[in-house]
N, C-alpha and C positions, 0 to 999 in steps of 0.2 A: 680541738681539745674539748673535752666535753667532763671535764673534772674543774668547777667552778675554783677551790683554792688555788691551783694549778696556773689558773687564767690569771686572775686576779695576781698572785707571784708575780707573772712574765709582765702584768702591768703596771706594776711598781716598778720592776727591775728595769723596764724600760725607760719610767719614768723618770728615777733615779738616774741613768744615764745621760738620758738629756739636760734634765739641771744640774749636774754636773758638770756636762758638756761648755752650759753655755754660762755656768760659774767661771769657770776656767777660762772661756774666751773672754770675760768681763775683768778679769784679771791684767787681763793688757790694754784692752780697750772698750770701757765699759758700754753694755749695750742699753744706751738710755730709749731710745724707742720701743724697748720691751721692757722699760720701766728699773732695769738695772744699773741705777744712774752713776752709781760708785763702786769703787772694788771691793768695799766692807759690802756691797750687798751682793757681791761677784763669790764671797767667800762664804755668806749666808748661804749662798744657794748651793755653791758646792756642800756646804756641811748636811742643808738638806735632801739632796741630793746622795748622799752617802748614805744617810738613814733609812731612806726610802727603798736602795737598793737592799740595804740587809735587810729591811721587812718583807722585802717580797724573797729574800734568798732563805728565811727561814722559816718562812710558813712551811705549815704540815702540810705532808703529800697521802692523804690516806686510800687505803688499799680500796681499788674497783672490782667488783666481780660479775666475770659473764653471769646472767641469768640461766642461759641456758647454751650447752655444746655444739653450735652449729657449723663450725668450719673446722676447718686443721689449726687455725690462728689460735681458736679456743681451745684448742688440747693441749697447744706447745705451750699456750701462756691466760687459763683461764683467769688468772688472779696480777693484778699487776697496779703501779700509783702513777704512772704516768703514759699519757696517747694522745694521736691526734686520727684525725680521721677526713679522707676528701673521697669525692665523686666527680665522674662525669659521664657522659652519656655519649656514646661512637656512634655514628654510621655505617656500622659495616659489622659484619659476621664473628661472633666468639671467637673462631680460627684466627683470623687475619688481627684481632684486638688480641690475642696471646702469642701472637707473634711479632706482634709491635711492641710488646713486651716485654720479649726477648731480645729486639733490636734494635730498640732504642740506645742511643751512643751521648755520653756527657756535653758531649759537640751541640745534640738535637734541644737540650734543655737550657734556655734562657737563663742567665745568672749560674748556671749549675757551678761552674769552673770558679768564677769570682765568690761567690759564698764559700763554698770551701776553701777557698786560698785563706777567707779571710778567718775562717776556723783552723786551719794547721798553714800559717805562710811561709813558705822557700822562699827564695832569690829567683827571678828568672833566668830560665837555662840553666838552672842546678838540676835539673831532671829531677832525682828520687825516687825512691820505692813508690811504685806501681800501685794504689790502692783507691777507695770511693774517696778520699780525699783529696787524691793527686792523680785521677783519670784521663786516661787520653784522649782526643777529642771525639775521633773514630773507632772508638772499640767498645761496644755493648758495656752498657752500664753496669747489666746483672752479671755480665761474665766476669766484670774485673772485678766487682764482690764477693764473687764465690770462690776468686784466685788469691785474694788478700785478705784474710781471717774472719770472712762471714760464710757458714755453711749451707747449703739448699736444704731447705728441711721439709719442703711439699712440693710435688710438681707433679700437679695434678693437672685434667684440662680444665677446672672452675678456679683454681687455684695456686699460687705460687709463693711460697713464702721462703726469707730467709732470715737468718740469725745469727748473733755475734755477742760475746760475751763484750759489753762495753767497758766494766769496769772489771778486775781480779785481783786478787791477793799477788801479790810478789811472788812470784817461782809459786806460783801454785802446783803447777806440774795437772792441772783438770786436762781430762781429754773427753772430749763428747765426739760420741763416736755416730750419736742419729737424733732424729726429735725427741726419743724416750729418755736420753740421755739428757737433754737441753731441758726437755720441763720438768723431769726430775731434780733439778741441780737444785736446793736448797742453802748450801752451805756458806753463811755469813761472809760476808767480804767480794757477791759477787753484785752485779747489775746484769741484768740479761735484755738485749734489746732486740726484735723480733720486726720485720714489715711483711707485709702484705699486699698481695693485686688476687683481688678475685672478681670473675667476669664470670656475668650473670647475660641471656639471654632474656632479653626484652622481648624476641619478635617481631616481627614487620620491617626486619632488616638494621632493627637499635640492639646496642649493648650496653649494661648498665657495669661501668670499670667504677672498682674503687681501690683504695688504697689505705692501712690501718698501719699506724708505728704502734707500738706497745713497749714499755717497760719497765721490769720487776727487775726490784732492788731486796736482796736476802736479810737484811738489817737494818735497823734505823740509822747508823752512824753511814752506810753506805748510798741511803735513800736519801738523808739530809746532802751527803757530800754529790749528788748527781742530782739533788733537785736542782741548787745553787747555776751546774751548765744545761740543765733543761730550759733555766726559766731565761738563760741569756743568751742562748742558742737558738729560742723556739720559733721567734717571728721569720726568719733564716731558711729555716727547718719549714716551716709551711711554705713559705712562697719557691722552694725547692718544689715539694710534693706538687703545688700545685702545676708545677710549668712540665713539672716529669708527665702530668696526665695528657697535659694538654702535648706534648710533643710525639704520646702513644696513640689520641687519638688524631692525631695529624697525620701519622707513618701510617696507620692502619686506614682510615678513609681515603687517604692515598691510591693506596693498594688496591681497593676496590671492594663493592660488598659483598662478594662471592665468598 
């Protein structure tokens, strides 16, 4: 994440969490080796603990702008108040790293399945609709994306990106019908959230894979109300991206550098 109010948010809101957390535990049994000797100071800490989270859940998110047009990422969503951004570096051939890509499975990615659950949780063995939240072990990540209300909006060979309206109005009844649709969308009451994998040619048989979330919120009352699950979703939300890399560049070096 490279929008410092942004950072700062996610680190109160975490903060906030944990003394909270450990308010609450000092509530039954206070934790005096961490200096919480009594439950009046079990309740201090929740109370500041509370504070702390709404400071970081109402910090402003203020808008980022590409400098300059250089991907397809930049057309769909030149202008936007919240991203993060990871790298890493393959062994093996552009081809074989855009096709690990493509076949990476929720299965491949470390923690994939458990952070989600604990962002949308069932019951186990309640099955459920099919979606990046509730993926099967063995079935491409980006396929069950594109089957459950996020659209491919570049499928290029440098690049592939897709996107999903995060937030909408009630029965909006929006249809986007392509990317021109998607960065056009303007109208109050939406959140547009966009990823990205573009692979870059190093040479000497390196590929240089990255990965960019993006997204733009059409109004401030929309922006405020999606900062609040960015900033408590985000620690989550990276260590996802990063384990997604590391399991493309595992399948693709795999494969071989050919």
């Amino acid at each position: 994440m490279r929008e410092p109010l942004n950072l700062l948010g996610v680190l109160l809101v975490d903060a906030g969490l944990a003394a909270g957390f450990l308010g609450l535990i000092s509530l039954l049994r206070p934790l005096s080796f961490l200096g919480i000797s009594t439950r009046r100071r079990g309740v201090a800490l929740m109370g500041a603990g509370a504070v702390l989270g709404l400071a970081g859940v109402v910090l402003p998110a203020p808008e980022q702008r590409v400098p300059a047009r250089t991907s397809r990422l930049d057309e769909i969503i030149p202008v936007y108040q919240f991203s993060e951004f990871h790298e890493c570096r393959v062994q093996a051939s552009p081809t074989k790293v855009r096709d690990a890509v493509w076949a990476v499975t929720a299965g491949d990615i470390r923690l994939f399945r458990t952070l989600t659950w604990i962002r949308s949780p069932h019951l186990p063995g309640r099955g459920g609709r099919e979606s990046i939240l509730n993926a099967p072990a063995e079935t491409p990540i980006l396929k069950v994306a594109t089957s459950s209300g996020f659209q491919l909006l570049a499928d290029e060979p440098g690049e592939i990106v897709v996107g999903s309206l995060v937030i909408a109005p009630h029965q909006s009844g929006v249809m986007l019908a392509g990317p021109q649709d998607f960065a056009a969308l303007d109208a109050p009451g939406f959140a547009k959230a966009v990823m990205s994998f573009r692979i870059e040619d190093e040479g000497a048989g390196w590929t240089r894979l990255t990965t960019e979330t993006r997204v733009a919120a059409t109004d401030a009352f929309t922006r405020h109300r999606f900062a609040a699950y960015w900033r408590l979703i985000y620690p989550g939300s990276a260590v996802i991206r990063r384990e997604w890399l590391r399991a493309i560049r595992e399948r693709a070096e795999k494969a071989g550098p050919a």
